[in-house]
Legacy VTK file of the C-alpha trace (Angstrom):
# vtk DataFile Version 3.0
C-alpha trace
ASCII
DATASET POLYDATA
POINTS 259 float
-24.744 11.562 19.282
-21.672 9.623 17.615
-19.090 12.100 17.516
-16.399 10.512 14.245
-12.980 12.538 14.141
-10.594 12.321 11.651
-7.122 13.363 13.131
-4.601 15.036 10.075
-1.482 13.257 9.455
0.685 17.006 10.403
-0.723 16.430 13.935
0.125 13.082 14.253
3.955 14.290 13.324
4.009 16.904 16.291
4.267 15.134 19.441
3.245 18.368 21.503
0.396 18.759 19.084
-0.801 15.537 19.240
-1.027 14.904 23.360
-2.985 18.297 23.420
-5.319 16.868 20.793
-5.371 13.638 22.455
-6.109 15.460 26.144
-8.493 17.061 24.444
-10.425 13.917 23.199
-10.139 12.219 26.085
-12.244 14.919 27.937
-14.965 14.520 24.804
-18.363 13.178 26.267
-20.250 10.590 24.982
-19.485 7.983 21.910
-16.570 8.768 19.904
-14.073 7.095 17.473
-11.390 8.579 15.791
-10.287 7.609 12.613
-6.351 8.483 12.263
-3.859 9.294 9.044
-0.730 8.060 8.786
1.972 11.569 8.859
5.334 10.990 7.386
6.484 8.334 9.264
5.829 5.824 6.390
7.712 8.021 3.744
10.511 7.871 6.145
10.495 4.241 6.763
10.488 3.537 3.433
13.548 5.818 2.328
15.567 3.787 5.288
14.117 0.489 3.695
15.478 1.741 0.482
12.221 1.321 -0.789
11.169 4.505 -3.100
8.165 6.485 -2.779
6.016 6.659 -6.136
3.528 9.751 -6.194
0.927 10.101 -8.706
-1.369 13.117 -8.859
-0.502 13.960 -5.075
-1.423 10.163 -4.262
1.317 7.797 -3.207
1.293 4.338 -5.508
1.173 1.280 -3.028
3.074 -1.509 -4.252
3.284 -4.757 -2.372
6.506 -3.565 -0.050
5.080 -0.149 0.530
2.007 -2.029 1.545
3.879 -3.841 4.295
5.385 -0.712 5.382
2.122 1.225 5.471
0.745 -1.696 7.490
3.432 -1.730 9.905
3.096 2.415 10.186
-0.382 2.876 10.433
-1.738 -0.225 11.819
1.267 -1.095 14.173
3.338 2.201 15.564
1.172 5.075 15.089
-1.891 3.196 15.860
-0.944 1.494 19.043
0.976 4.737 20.637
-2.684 6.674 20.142
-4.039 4.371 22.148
-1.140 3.826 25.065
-1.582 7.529 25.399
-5.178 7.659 25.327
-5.409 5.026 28.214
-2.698 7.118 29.686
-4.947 9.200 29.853
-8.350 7.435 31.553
-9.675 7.225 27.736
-10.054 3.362 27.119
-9.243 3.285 23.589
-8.881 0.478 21.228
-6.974 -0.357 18.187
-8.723 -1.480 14.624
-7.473 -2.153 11.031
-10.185 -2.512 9.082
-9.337 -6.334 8.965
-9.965 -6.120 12.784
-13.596 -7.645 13.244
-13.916 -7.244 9.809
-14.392 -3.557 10.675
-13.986 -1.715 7.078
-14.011 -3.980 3.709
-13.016 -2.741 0.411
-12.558 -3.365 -2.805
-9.334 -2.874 -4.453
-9.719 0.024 -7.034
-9.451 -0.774 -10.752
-6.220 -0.302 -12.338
-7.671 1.900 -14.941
-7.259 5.022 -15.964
-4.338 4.918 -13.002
-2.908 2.287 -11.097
-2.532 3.011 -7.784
-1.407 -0.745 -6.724
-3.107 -2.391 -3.325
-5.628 0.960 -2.582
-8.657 0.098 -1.557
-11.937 1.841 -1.458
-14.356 1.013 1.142
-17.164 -1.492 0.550
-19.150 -1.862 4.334
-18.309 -1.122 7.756
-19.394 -3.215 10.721
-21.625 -1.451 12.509
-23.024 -3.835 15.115
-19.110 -4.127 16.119
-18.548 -0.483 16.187
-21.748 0.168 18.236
-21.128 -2.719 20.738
-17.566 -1.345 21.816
-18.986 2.029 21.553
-21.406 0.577 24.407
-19.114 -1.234 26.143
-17.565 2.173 26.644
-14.747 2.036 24.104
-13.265 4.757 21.958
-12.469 3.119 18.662
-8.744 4.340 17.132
-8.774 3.113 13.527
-5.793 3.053 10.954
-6.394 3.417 7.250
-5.816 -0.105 7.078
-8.722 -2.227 5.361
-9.253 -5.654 3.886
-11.037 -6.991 0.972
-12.519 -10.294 2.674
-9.954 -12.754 0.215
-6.613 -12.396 2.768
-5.565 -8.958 1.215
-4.652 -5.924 2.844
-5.396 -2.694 1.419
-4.197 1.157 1.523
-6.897 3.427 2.181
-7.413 7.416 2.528
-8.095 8.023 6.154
-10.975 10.976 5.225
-12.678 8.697 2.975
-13.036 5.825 5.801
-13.889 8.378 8.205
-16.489 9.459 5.989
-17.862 5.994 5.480
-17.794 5.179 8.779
-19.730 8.324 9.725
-22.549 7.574 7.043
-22.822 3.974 8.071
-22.842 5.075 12.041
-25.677 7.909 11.048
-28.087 4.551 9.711
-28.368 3.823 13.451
-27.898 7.436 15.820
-27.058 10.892 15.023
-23.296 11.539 14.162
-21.251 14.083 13.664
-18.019 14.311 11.636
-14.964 16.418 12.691
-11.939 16.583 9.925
-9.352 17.980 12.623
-6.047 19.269 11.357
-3.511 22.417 11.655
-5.938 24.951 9.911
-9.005 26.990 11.527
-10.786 25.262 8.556
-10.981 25.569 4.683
-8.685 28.750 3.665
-9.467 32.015 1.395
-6.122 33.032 1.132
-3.717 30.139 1.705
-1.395 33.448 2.657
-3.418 34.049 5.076
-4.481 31.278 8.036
-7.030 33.638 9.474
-9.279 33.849 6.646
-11.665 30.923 6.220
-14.874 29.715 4.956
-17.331 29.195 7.557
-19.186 27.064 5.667
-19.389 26.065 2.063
-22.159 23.900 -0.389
-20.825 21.476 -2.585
-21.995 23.721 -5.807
-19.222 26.310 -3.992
-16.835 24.358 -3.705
-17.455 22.734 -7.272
-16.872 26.951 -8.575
-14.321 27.067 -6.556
-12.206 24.277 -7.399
-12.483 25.301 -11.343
-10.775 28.579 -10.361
-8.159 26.902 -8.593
-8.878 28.770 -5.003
-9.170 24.926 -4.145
-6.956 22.267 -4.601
-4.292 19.401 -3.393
-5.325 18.089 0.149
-8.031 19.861 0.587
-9.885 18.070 -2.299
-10.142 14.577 -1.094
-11.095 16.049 2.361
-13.890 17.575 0.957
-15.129 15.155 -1.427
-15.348 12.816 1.735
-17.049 15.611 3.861
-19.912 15.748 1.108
-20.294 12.534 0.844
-20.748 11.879 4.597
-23.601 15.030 4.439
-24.924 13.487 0.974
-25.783 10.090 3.532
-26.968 11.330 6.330
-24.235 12.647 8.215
-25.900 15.323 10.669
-23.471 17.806 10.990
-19.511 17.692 9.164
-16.781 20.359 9.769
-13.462 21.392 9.100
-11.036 22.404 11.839
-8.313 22.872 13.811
-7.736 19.890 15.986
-6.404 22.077 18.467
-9.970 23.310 19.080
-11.803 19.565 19.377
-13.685 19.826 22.772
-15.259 23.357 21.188
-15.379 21.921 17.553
-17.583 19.294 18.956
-19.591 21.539 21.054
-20.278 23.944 18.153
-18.482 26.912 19.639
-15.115 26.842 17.370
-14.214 28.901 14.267
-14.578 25.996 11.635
-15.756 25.324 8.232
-19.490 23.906 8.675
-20.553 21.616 4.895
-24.110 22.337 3.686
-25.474 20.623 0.651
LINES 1 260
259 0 1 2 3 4 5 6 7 8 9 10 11 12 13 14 15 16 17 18 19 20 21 22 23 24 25 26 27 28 29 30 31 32 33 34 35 36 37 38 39 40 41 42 43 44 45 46 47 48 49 50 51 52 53 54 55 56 57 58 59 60 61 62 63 64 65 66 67 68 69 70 71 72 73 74 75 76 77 78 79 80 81 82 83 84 85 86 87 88 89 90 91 92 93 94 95 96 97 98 99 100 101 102 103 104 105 106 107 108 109 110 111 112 113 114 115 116 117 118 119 120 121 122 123 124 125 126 127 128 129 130 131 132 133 134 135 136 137 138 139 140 141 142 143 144 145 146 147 148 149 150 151 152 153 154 155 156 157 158 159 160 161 162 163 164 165 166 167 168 169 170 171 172 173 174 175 176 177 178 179 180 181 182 183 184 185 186 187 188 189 190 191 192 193 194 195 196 197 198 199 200 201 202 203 204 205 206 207 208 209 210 211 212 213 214 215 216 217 218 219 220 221 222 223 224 225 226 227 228 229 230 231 232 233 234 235 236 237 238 239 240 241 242 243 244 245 246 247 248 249 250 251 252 253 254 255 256 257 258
């Protein structure tokens, strides 16, 4: 079993958080990668850099100096400190773009209805690569970094590349995919943290996004998490990260996807 976990950008912005998570996955038997977001970092970068954030529909617009920025975020700092602390920790991780071995290609999405400027959205993963260091007893850490095979770089949401890694991984051995963040999973109430879905269909979810119990992050996260079932993905929660060695194990409060 492949175990893919996507790690929420809030835990990547609490440094306590994140070395408990990171303890935690370092501990996780068998073949793992984790597939990381990019937390504020960038946002803050960019205000220093005088460079201004553009948001449309909750998505940020990545022009060709937030690009650099995201890059230097997400593929440089963030990216490379997961992995000093995971070998810090006996777990010996390395560090991909999806440029790196030609790990993740996209295609840069259409300007049209919305331009979202250099976002890409994933093409093919290398598996044969991912497998090998798998074997070679590597933990991949991957930024949302990808590459569209012509020299360009391209932004890319991290739950959508770790749910096309998953499905590509699943062609090959069973995988599981584990969307980790601060929640105990998908929320009733959003006044209430206690009360979750433990699991949900995609018809549910459909019903109730019209009625607006649904919405903002949760959206993409879920749109990803059906895909990744839709493909073959054996098993796909939702969770709080500070739960991974029992998400993975099947004994955590969580939000389990069914078709």
């Amino acid at each position: 079993m492949i175990t893919v976990i996507k790690l929420g950008g809030n835990i990547i912005d609490d440094e306590i958080q994140l070395n408990e998570f990171l303890l935690q996955l370092s501990h996780l038997s068998g073949k793992k990668i984790l597939v990381h977001g990019g937390g504020k970092l960038a946002t803050a970068l960019s205000s220093k850099l005088g460079i201004v954030a553009e948001m449309l529909n909750g998505r940020r617009v990545t022009d060709a100096e937030t690009l650099k920025v995201i890059t230097m975020v997400y593929a440089g700092w963030i990216n490379k400190s997961v992995v000093a602390k995971l070998q810090a920790l006996n777990c010996n991780a390395i560090g991909l773009s999806g440029a790196d071995g030609n790990s993740v290609k996209s295609e840069k999405r259409s300007p049209l209805p919305i331009d979202y400027g250099f976002v890409g959205d994933p093409l093919e993963v290398n598996v044969e690569l991912l497998l090998n260091l798998m074997h070679a007893g590597f933990a991949p850490v991957v930024a949302p970094v990808t590459h569209d095979g012509k020299g360009q770089l391209l932004n890319t949401n991290a739950d959508t590349m770790a749910s096309v890694i998953a499905s590509a991984l699943c062609k090959k051995e069973d995988v599981q995919l584990l969307y980790c963040f601060e929640k105990n999973g998908v929320l009733k109430n959003v006044a209430d943290e206690k009360n979750i879905f433990p699991e949900l269909t995609n018809e549910q979810t459909e019903e109730l996004k019209l009625i607006g119990k649904i919405h903002s992050g949760m959206l993409p996260k879920l749109k990803a998490g059906f895909s990744a079932k839709t493909n073959g993905v054996h098993r796909v929660v939702i969770g709080n990260a500070m739960q991974l060695e029992n998400l993975a194990s099947k004994n955590s409060e969580c939000t389990l996807l069914h078709l």
